[in-house]
Backbone as numpy.savetxt, mean C-alpha at the origin, in Angstrom:
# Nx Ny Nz CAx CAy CAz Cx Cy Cz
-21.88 -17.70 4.29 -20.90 -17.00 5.10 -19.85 -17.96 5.65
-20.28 -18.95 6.00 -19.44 -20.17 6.58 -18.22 -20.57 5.79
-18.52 -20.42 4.23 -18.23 -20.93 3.33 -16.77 -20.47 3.01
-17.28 -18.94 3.04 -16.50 -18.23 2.58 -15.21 -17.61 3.77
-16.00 -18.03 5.16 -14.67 -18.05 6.45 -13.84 -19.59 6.09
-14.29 -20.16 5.85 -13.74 -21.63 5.57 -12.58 -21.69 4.66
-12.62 -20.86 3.29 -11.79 -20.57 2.16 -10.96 -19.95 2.66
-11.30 -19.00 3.26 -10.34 -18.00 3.95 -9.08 -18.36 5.04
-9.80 -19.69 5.80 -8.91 -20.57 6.88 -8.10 -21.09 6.08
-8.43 -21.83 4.81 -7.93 -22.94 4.12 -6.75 -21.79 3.44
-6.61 -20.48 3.24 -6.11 -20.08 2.27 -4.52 -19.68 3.21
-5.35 -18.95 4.43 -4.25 -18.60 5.24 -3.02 -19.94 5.86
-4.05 -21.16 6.03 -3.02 -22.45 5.96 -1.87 -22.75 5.03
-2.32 -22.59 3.72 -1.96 -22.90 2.98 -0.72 -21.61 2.88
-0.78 -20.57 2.78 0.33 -19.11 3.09 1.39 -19.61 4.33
0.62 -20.07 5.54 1.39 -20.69 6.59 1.85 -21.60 6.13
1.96 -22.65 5.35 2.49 -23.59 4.78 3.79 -22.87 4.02
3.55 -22.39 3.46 4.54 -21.71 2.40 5.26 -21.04 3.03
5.28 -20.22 4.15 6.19 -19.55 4.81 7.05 -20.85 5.64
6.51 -21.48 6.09 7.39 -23.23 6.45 8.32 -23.33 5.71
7.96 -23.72 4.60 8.46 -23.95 3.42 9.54 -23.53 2.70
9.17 -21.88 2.63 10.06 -21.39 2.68 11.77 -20.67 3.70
11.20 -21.01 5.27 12.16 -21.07 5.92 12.82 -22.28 5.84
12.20 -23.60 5.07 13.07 -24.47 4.96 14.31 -24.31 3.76
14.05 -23.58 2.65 14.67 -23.04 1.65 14.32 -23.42 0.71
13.18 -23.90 0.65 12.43 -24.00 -0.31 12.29 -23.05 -1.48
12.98 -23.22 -2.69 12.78 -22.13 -3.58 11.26 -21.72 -4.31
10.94 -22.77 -4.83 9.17 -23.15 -5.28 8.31 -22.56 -4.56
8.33 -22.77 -3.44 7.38 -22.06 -2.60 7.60 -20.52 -2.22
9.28 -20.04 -2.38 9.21 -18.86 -2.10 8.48 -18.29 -3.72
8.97 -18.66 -4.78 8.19 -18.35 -6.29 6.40 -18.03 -5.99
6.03 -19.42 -5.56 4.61 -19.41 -5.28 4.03 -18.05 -4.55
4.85 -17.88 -3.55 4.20 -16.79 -3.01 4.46 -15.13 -3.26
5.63 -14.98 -4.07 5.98 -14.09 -5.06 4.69 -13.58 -5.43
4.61 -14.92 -6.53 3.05 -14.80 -7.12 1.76 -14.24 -7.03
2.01 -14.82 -6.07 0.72 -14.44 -5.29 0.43 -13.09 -4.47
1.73 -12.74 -4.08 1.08 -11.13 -3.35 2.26 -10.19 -4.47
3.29 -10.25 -5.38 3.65 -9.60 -5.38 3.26 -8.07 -6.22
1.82 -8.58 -7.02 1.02 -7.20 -7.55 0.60 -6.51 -6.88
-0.04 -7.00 -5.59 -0.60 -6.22 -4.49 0.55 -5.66 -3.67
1.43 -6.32 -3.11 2.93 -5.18 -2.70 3.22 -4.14 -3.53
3.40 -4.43 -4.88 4.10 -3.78 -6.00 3.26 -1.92 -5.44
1.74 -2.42 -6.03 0.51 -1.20 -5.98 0.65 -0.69 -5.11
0.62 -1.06 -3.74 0.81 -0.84 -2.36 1.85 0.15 -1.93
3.14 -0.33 -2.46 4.06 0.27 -2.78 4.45 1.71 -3.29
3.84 1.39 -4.94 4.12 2.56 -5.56 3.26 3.24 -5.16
1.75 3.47 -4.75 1.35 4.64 -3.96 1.86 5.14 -2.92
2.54 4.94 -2.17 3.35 5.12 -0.97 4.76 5.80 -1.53
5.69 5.31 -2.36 7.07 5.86 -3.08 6.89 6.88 -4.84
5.45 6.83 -5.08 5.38 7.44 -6.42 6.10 7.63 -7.49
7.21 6.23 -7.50 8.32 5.75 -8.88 8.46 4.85 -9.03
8.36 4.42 -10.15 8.36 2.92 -10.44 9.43 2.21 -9.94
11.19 2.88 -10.24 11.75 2.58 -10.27 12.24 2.05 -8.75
11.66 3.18 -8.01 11.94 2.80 -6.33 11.26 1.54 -5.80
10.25 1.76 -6.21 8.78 0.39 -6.03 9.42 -0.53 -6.37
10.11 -0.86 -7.18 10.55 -1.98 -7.68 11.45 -2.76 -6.92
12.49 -1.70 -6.43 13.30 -1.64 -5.35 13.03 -2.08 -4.03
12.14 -1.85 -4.09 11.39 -1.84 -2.70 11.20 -3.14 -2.92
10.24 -3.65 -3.68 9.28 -4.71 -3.54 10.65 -6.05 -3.79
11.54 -5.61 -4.20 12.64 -7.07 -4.32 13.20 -7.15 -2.81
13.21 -6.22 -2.50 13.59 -5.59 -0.33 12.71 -6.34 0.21
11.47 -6.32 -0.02 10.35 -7.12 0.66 10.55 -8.34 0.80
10.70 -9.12 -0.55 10.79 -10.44 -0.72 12.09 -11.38 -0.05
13.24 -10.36 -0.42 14.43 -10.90 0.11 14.49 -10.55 1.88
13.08 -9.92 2.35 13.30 -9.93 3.69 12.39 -11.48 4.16
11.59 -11.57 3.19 10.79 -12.58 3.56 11.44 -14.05 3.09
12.57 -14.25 2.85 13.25 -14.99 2.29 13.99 -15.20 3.65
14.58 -14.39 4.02 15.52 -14.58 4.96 14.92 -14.49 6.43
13.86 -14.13 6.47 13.20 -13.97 7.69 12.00 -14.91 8.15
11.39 -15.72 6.63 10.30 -16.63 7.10 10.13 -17.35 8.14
11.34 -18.13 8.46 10.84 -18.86 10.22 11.13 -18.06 11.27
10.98 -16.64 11.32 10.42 -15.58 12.05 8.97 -15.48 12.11
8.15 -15.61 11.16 6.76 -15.32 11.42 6.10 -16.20 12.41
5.47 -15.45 12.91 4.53 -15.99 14.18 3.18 -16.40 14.08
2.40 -15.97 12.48 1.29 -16.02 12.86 0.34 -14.94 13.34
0.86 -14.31 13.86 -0.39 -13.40 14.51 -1.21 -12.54 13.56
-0.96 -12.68 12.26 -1.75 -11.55 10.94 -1.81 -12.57 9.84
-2.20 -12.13 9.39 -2.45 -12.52 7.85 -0.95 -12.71 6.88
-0.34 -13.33 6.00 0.79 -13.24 5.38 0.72 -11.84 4.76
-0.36 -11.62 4.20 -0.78 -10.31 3.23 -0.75 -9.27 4.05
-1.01 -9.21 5.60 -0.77 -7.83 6.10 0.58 -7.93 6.65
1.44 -9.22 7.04 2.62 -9.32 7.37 3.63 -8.57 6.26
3.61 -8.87 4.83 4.08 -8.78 3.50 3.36 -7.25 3.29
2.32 -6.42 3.63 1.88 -5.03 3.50 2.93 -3.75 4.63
3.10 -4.81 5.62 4.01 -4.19 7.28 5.14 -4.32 6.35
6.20 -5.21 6.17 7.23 -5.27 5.84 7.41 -4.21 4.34
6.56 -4.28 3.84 6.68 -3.43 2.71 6.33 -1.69 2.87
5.33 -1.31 3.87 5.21 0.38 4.53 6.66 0.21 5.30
7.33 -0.28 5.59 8.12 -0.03 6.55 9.54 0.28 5.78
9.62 -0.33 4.59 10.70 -0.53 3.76 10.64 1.11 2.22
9.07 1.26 2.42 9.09 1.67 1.64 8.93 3.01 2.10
8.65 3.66 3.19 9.24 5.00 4.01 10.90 4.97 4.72
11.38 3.93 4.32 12.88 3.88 4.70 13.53 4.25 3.09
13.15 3.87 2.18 13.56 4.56 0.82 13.12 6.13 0.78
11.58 6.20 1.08 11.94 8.07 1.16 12.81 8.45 1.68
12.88 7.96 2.89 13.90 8.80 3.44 15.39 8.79 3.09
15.68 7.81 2.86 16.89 7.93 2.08 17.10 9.20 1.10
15.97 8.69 0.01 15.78 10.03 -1.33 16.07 11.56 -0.32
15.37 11.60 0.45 14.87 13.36 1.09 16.14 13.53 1.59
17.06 12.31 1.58 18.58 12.86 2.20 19.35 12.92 1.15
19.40 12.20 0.31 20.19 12.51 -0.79 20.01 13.94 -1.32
21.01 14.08 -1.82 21.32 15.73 -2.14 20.29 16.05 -3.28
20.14 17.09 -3.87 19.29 17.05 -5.11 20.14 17.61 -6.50
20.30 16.40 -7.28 20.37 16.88 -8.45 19.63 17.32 -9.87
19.78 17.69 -10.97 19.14 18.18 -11.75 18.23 17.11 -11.65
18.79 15.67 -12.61 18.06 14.95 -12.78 16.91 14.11 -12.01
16.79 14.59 -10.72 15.87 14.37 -9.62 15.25 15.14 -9.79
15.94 16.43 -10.09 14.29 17.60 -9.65 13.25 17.70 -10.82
14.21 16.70 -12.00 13.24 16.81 -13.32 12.33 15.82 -12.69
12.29 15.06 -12.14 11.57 13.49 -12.01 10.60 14.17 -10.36
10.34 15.20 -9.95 9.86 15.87 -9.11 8.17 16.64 -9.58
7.43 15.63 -9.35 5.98 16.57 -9.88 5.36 17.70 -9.12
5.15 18.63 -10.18 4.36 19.94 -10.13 3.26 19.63 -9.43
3.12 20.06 -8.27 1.43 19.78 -7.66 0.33 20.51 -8.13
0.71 21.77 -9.01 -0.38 22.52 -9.41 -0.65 22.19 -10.86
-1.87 21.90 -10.80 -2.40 21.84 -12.18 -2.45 23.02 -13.25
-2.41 23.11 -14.55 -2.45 23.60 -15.46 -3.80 23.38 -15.88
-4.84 24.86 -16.65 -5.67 24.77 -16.65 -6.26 23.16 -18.17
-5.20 23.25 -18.27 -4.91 21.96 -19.65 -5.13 20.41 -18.91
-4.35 20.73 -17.97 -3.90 19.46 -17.32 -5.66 18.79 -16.48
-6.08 20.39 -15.72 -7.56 20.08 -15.57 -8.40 19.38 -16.15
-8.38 19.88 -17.60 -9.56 19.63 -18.44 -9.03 17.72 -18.32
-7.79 17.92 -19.03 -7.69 16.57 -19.36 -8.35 15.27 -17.96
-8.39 15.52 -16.62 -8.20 14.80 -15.73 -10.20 14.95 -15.50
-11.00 14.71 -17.16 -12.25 14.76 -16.98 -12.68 13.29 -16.35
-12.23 12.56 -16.64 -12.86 11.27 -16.31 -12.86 11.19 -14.58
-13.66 9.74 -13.64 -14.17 10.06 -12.03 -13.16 9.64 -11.96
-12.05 8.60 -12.40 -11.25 7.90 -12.03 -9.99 8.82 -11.50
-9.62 9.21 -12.68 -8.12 10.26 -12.49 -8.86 11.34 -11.70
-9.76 11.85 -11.74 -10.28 13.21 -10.82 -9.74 12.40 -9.52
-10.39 11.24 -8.91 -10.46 10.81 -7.68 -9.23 10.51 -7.38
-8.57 9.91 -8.07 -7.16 9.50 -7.93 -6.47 10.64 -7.45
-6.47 11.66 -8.07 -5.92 13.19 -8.18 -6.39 13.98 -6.46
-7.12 13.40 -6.37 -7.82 13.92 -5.04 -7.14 13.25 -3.70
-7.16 11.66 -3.82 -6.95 10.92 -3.27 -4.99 11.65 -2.79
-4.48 11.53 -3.95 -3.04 12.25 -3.74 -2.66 13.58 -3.36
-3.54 14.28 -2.81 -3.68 15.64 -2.09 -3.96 15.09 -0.82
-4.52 13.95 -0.37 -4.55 13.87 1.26 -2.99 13.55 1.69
-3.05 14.43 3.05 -1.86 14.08 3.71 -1.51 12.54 3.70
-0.34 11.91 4.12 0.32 10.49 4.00 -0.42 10.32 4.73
-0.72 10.57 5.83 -1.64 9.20 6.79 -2.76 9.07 6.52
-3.47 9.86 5.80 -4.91 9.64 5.12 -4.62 8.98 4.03
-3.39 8.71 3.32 -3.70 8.43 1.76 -3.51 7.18 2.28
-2.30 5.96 3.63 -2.45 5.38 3.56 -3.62 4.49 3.84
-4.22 5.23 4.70 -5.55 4.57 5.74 -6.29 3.97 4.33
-6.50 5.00 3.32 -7.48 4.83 2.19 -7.05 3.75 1.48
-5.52 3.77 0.87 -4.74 2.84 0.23 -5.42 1.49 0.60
-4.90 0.92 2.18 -5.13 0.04 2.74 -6.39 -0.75 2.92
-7.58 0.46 3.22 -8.66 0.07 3.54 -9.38 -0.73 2.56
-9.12 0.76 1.28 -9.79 0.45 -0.01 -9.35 0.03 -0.97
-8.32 0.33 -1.37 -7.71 -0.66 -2.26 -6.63 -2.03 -2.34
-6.19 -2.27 -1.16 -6.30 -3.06 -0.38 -6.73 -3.88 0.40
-8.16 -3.49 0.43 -9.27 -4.61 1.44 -8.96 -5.85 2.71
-7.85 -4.20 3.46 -7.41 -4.92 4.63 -8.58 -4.29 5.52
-8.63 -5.03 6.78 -9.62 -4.91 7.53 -9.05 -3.78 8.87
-9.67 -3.04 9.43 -9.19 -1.85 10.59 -8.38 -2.65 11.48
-8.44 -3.57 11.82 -7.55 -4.74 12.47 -6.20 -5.13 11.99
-6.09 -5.20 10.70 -5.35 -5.38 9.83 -4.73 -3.87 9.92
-4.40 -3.11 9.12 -4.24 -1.92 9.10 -3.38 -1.33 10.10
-4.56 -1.71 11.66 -3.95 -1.02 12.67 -2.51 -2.33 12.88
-2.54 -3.10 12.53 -1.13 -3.96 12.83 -0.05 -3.36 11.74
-0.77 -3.17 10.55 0.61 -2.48 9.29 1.02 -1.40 9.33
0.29 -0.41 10.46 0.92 1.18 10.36 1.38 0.81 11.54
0.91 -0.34 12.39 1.15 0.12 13.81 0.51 1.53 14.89
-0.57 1.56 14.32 -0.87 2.58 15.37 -2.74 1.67 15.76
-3.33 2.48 17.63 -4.63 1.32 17.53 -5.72 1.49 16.67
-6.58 0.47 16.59 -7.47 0.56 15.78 -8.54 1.59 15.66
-8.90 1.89 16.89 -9.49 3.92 16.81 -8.73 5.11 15.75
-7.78 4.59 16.19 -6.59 5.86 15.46 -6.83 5.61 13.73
-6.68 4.06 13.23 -7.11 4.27 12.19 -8.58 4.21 11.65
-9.92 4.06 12.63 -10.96 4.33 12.58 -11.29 5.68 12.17
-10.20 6.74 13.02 -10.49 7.72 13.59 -9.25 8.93 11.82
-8.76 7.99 11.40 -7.83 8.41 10.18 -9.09 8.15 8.67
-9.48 7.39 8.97 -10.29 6.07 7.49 -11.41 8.26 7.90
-12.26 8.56 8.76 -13.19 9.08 9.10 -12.98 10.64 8.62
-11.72 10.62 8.80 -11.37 12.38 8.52 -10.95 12.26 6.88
-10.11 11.24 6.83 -9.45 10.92 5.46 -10.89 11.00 4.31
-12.02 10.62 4.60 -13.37 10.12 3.91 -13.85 11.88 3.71
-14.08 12.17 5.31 -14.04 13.47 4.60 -13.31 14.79 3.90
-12.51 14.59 4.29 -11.29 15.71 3.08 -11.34 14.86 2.10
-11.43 13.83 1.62 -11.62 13.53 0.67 -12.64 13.69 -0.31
-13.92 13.72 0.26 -15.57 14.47 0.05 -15.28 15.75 -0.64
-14.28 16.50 0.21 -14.26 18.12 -0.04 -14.08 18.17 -1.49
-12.61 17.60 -1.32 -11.76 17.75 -2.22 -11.79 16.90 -3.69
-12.95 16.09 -3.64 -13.73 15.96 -4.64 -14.83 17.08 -5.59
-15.51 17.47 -4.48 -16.70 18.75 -4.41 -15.75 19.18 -5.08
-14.18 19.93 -4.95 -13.85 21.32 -5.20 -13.61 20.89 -6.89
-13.13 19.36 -7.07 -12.72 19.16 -8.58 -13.68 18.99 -9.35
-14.99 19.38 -8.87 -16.06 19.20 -9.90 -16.87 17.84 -9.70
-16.54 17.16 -9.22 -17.02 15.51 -8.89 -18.47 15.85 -8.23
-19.54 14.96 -8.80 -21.04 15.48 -8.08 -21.46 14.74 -6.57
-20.63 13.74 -7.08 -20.60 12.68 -5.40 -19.04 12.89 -4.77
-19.04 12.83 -3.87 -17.65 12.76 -2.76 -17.55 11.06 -2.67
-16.95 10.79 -2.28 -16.59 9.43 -1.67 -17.42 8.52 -2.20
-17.29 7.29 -2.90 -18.67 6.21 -2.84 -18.84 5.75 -2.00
């Protein structure tokens, strides 16, 4: 256990290093850390904006905030939940943009059907896409709590700093989210709810 808090000190140093680094203008180091979180922003992301094309958008928003903002950081989180904050924050400022923009054809083609087709059912046999499929029927503040928790493997501490709301609230989100999620497994045929 020691071992593995130890890696963890050494790793976040080393992120604190790089954010130095990079407020010095360091280009290399801003690359390095690209690297390093920008699959997990990217994912993070596109569950939150559901287009590639926006995600993408987003996630170059992220970087060029962290470019220009690195000798701003303080420290108080993790780079990865600092870089998760800056990216929920950027990436519900693009919805909203979209939900204001007017609607044209070619938007409403790129607009998914929430109801399944009894075709579309069958096909979505496997646990993965069922769950996935499930997972995207919880309201936004449940899908992020889950996003975060679980596929993300930020900690309720963590979390409650990237939505900004306290750590009960997302105790109290992770708890309801687990169960509508249960249901709404049950209803797609799934024999277990939640693992």
């Amino acid at each position: 256990m020691l071992g593995s808090q130890g890696s963890q000190d050494e790793l976040r140093l080393r992120e604190y290093d790089l954010l130095a680094r990079i407020a010095k203008g360091e280009q290399a180091a801003m690359r390095a850390l690209f690297a390093a979180h920008q699959l997990r922003v990217h994912r993070f992301v596109l569950r939150l904006v559901r287009r590639e094309d926006v995600a993408e958008d987003v996630v170059t928003e992220v970087f060029l905030d962290v470019w220009r903002q690195a000798a701003r950081f303080e420290g108080r989180a993790s780079v990865s939940t600092w870089l998760l904050s800056i990216a929920r924050f950027k990436a519900y400022s693009a919805l909203r943009r979209r939900s204001e923009a007017p609607l044209d054809d070619e938007f409403a083609e790129t607009i998914e059907d929430q109801d399944d087709t009894p075709e579309v059912t069958l096909q979505k046999s496997d646990k993965a896409g069922v769950l996935r499929a499930c997972i995207d029927r919880l309201s936004r503040e449940h899908r992020e709590v889950i996003d975060l928790v679980y596929y993300q493997e930020q900690s309720i501490e963590d979390v409650s700093r990237i939505v900004g709301i306290p750590e009960n609230t997302v105790k109290t989100r992770v708890f309801h989210a687990r169960k509508r999620l249960s249901e709404l497994c049950r209803e797609a045929g799934l024999d277990r709810g939640w693992p």
